[in-house]
N, C-alpha and C positions, 0 to 999 in steps of 0.2 A: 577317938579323934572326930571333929567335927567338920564337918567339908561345909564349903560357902558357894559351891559352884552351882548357881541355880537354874541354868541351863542343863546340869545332869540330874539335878532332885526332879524337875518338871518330866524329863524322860522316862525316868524308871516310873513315875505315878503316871505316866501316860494311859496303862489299860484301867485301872482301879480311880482316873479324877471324878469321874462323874458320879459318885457315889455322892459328893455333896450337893448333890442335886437330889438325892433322893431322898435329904431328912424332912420328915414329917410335916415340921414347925415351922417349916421354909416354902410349903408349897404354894399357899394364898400370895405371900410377895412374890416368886417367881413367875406366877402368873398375871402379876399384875406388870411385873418387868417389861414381859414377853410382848403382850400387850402394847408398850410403850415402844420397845424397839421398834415391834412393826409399824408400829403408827409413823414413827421419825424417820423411819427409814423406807419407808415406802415413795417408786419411782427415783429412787435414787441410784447413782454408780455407787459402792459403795469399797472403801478399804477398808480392810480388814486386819488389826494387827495384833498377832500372839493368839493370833485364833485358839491355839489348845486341839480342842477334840472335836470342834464344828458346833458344839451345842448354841452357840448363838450362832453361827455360819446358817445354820437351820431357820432359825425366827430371820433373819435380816432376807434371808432369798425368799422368805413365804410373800415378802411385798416390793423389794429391793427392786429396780429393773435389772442392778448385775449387782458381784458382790467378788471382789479378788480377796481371799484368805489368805496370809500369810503366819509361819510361825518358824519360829530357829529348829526345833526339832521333829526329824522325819516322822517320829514317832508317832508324835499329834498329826500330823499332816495325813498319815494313812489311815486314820479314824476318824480324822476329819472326809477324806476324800470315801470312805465307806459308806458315810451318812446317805439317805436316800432324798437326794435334795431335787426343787425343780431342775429338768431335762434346760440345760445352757444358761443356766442364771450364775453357777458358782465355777470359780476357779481357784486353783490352790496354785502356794506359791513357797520353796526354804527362804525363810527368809532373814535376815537377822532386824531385830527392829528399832537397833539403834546404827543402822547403815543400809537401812534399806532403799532402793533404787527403783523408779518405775517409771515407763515412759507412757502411762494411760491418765487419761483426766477422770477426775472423780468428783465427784461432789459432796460424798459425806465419808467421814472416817469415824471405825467403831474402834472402844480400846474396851476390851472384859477384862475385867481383875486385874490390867496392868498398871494406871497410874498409883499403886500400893506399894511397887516397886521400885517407881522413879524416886532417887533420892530428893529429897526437900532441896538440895542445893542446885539440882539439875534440872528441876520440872519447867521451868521457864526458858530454860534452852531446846529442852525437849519440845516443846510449844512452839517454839521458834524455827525449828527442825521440820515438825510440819506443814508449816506454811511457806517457807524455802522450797520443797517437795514438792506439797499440792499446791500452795495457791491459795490468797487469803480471800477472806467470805466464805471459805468450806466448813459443814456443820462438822462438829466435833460431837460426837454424843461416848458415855463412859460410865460403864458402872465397875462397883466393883462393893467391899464387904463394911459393914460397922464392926464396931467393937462391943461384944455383950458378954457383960460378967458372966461368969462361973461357966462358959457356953465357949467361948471362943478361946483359941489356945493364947497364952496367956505370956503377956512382954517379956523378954527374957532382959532385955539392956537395950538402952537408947545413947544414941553417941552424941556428938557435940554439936551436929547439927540438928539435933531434932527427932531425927533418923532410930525407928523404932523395929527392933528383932524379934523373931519368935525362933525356938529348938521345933525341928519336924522329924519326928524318927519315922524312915520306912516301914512294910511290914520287913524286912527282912534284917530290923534293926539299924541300921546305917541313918547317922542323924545329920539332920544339916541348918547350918543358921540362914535364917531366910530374912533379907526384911521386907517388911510391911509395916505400913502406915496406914495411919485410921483418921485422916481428916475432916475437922466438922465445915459445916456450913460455911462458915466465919472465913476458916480457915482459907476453904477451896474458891470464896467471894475475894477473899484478901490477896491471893495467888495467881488469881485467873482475869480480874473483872479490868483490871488497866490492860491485859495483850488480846481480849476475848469481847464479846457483845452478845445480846440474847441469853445473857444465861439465868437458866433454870436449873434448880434443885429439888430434884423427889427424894425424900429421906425418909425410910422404911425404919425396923428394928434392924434389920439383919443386913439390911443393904441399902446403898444410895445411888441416883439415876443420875448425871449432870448431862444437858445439852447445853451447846453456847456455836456462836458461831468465831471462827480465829480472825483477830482483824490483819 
């Protein structure tokens, strides 16, 4: 049986996520990532949403002037709050991040590996959602993964709207359909550039950077 609940796949892989952080052939772009975050996020309030396990909660506080982490499960959130981050810069938050609530101004909002999961039909509502929230002219910056043959796990089924799947078995067997989306350039210009301004695209092998600001 295949489970779709991607709130529960992200928990159980809570202790073992960061493992793809540690392949070999990834490490020259992550550092050039890392690089980039700080640089855009530097002096900034910054939100943080689906933070995961703090791995970029890390790079955004090294320059951020504050940085509120949120994520729907506790799991991440106590790995996140483990990290050893500057003394008053980061705060965590359960949060869920398609209802999330906040009553602090911010100026830049980070999204790691999540726009892969907004579906193609909702990403412009999604967009629209945080500018209701924060406040338009907040910088949006977002990475998240390409698609590399024989390397990346591999489309299981794409539905009617575009909307692309992969199978992910745990270690303990237990598999689940996940989707993710792989959009190019074209793509993420053709989606973003009439609700968004400012934007920019770094496009790695393995991964792509977009800032923009929400209008």
């Amino acid at each position: 049986m295949i489970n779709t609940d991607m709130a529960a796949y992200y928990a159980k892989r809570a202790t073992t996520y960061e493992e793809i952080y540690q392949r070999p052939e990834r490490q020259d772009e992550l550092l050039t990532l890392q690089v980039r975050v700080q640089e855009l996020m530097e002096g900034h309030d910054v939100l943080e949403l689906a933070c995961g396990t703090g791995f970029w909660t890390e790079q955004i506080a090294a320059t951020a002037k504050s940085v509120l982490a949120t994520d729907i499960n506790p799991e991440m959130i106590a790995l996140a709050e483990a990290k050893r981050l500057p003394a008053g810069k980061a705060t965590f938050a359960l949060q869920d991040i398609n209802t999330f609530e906040t009553d602090r101004k911010f100026s830049a909002c980070f999204l790691g590996f999540w726009w892969s999961h907004v579906g193609r039909q909702d990403q412009v509502r999604f967009i629209a959602q945080l500018r209701e929230k924060l406040g338009k002219d907040i910088l949006l910056v977002m990475i998240d993964n390409g698609y590399v043959e024989e390397q990346s796990t591999p489309i299981a089924r794409t539905d009617a709207e575009g909307n692309t799947y992969q199978f992910r078995t745990l270690p303990n067997g237990e598999r689940y359909e996940v989707m993710k989306n792989f959009p190019t350039d074209s793509g993420l210009r053709k989606k973003l550039s009439p609700i968004t301004r400012e934007l920019r695209i770094l496009r790695l092998e393995y991964y792509w950077l977009l800032s923009c600001r929400i209008k």
